[in-house]
N, C-alpha and C positions, 0 to 999 in steps of 0.2 A: 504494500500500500504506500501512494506516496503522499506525504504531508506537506500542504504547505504551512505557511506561519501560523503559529498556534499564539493568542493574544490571552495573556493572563493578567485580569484588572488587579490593583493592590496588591501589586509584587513588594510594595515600600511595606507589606504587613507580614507579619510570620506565616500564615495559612501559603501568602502566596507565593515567597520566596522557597519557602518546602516545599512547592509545587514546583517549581521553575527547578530547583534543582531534582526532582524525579522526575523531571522530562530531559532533562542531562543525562542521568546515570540508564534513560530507557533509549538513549542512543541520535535523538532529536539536536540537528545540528544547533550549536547555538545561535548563529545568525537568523533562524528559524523559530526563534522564542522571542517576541516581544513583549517585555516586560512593562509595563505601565503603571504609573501612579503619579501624583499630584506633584510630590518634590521628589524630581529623579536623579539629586543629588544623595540622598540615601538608598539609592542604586547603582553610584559608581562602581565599584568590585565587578557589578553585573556585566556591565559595560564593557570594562578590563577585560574580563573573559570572552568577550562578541557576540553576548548577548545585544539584541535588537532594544534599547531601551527608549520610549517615546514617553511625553507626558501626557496624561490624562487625567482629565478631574472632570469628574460624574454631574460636576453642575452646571458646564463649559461644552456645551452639543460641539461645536469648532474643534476645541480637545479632542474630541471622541472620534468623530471624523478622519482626522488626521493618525489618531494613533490605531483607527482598527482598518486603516487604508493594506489591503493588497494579503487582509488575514482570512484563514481558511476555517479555523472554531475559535475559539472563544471563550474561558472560561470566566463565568462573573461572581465573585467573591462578593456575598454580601455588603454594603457598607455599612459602616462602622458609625455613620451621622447620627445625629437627635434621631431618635424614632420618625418623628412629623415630615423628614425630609427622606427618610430612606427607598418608599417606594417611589416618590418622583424620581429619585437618583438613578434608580433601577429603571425604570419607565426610557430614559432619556440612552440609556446601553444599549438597551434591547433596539433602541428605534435606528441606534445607529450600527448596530449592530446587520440590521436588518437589510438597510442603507450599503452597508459596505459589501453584503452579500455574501458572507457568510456560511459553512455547511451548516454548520453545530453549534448551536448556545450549549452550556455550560451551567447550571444553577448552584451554589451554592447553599438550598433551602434548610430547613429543621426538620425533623422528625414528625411525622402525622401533621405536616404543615396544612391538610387538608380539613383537618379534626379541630387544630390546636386552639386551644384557647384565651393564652395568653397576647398581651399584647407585641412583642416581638413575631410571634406564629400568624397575626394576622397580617404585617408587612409581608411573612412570606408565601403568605397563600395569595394577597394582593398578586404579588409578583409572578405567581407562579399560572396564576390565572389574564395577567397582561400575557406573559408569553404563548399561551394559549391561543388568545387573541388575535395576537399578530401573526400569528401561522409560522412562525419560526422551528424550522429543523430545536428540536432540544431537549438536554436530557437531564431528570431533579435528582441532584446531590444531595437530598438528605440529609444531613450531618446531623449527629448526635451531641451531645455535651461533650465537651474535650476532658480529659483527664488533667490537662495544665490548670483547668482553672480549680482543680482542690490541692494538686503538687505545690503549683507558686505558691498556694497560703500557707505550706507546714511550716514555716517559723514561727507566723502566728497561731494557728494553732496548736503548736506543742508549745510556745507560750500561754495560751489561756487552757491550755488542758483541756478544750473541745473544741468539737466542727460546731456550728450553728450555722440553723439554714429554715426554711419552710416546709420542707420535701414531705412530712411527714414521714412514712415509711413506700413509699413510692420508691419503683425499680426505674436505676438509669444507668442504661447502657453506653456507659463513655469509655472515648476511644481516643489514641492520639492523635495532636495534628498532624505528625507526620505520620501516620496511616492515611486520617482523610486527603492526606495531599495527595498520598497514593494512589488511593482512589482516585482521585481527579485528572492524573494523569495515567492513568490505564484509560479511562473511557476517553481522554482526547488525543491518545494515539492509537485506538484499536476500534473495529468496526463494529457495527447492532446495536449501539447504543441510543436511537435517536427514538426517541417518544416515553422508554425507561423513566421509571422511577423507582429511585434504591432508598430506602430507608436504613440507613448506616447508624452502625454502633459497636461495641464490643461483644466477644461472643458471650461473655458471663457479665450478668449485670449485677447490682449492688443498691442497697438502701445506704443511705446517710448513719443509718445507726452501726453498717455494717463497714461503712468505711473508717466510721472512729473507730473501729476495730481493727482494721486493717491497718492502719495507722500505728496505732498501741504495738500491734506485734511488730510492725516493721523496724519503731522507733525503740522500743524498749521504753516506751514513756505511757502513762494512761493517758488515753483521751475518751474523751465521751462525746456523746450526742446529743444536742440542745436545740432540740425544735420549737421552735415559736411561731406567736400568727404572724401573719403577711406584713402587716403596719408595724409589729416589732423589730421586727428581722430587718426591713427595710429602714428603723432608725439607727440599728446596729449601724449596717454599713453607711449611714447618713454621719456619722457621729467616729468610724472610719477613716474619714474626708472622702465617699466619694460623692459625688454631685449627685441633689436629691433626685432627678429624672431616671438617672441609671443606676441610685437606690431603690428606688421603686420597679423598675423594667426587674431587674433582678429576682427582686423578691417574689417577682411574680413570677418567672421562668422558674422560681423554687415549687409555688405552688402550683403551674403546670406538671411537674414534676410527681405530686404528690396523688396526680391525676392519670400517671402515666402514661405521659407525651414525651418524655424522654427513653422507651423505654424498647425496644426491639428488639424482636429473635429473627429477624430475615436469613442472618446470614450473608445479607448482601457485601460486607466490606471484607468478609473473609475473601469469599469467592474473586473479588473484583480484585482486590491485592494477593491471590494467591497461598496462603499462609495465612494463619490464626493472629490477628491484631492483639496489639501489647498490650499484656492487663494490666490493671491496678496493681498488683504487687510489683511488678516488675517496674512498672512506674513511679510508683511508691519508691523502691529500693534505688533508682537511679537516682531521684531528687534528690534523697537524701545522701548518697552518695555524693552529688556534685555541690550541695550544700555543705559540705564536713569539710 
């Protein structure tokens, strides 16, 4: 099969520069990887190497134009914006997307985006239903909860001696990012994937109560589990320092959680990366490794 340029939005973020490099190691010339994002000054290295690197900003139709000029798929990485602007961001991809002519969109959505009921979940069923729309060749990337986002807080939590969260005892199948990346470069260098929808996650999933236990064994330190209502948990992290909009979006991805919108046995990120995705222990044990 031959590929031409493969356009991955928010290379300048983790999800996508783990993607750009498993489109490296899957043998995809570098010239043939266009990397994009806002300041492609935190993509020089990229650059260095001959990667294709163009600027693009979601809110700049001009941008968009110009960097998805002469690309054959497309992968679009959620933005990261205020909630309020995220599906026009995505709105404005997809159209230039479409524009530039395009085989294959690329979705980075959630899990049961179809279902979901929190407020993040419904930006990506917005989205996932514009693409729809516009009759674009594409295929939904599912992504499940990452495992980084309980890893980066073990200092904190083995400082306060618990996880806290909303989840209740809700199963969430998180996985790494660089699995999902994986995922997303297997389906945009291989064929049948265009109308798919994978709901990606880890193949063993886990409650919050069972990850403060995972935790404990890993660290050799107790932790526990402190579930609170929604408006609590979201003063926690208010109180934090993160800013009250994505204390509250949070809190509520806890209580989708609890709902079991995070939660899959597909199988689909085994199958698509080949091999069994890294679990929590294993994850667990590396954090803390690179932390020591």
């Amino acid at each position: 099969m031959t590929i031409m340029p493969i356009v991955v939005t928010g290379a300048t973020g983790q999800l996508g520069r783990l993607t750009i490099e498993a489109l490296l190691r899957r043998g995809i010339p570098a010239p043939d990887i266009i990397a994009t994002g806002r300041d492609i000054a935190r993509i020089k290295d990229l650059a260095d190497r001959g990667v294709t690197v163009r600027r693009a900003d979601f809110a700049d139709t001009g941008s968009l134009a110009e960097a998805f000029a002469g690309a054959d798929r497309l992968l679009l990485i959620s933005a990261s914006v205020p909630v309020a602007e995220r599906v026009a961001n995505h709105r404005r991809v997809i159209d230039a997307a479409a524009s530039a002519g395009v085989s294959l969109v690329a979705y980075t959505s959630t899990t049961h985006a179809d279902t979901a009921t929190t407020v993040i979940g419904a930006t990506h069923s917005e989205t996932e239903e514009y693409l729809r729309d516009r009759g674009i060749p594409s295929v939904l990337l599912r992504n499940g909860w990452y495992l980084e986002n309980y890893t980066g807080q073990l200092p904190q939590i083995l400082q306060n001696g618990a996880v806290v969260g909303a989840a209740g005892e809700g199963r969430i199948s998180g996985a790494s990012r660089a699995d999902y990346a994986e995922a997303a470069a297997a389906v945009l260098t291989t064929e049948g994937h265009t109308g798919a929808v994978y709901e990606l996650g880890g193949d063993a999933s886990f409650t919050l109560t069972e990850l403060a236990a995972a935790i404990s064994t890993a660290a050799g330190e107790q932790v526990t589990y402190a579930d609170l209502p929604v408006p609590d948990f979201a003063q926690v992290l208010t109180t934090a320092g993160l800013p009250a909009e994505l204390a509250e979006v949070l809190a509520d991805a806890d209580h989708g959680m609890s709902r079991g919108e995070m939660y899959t046995d597909s199988g689909d990120l085994h199958r698509l990366i080949g091999r069994p995705p890294v679990t929590l222990a294993e994850a667990l044990a590396a954090a803390l490794t690179d932390q020591r």
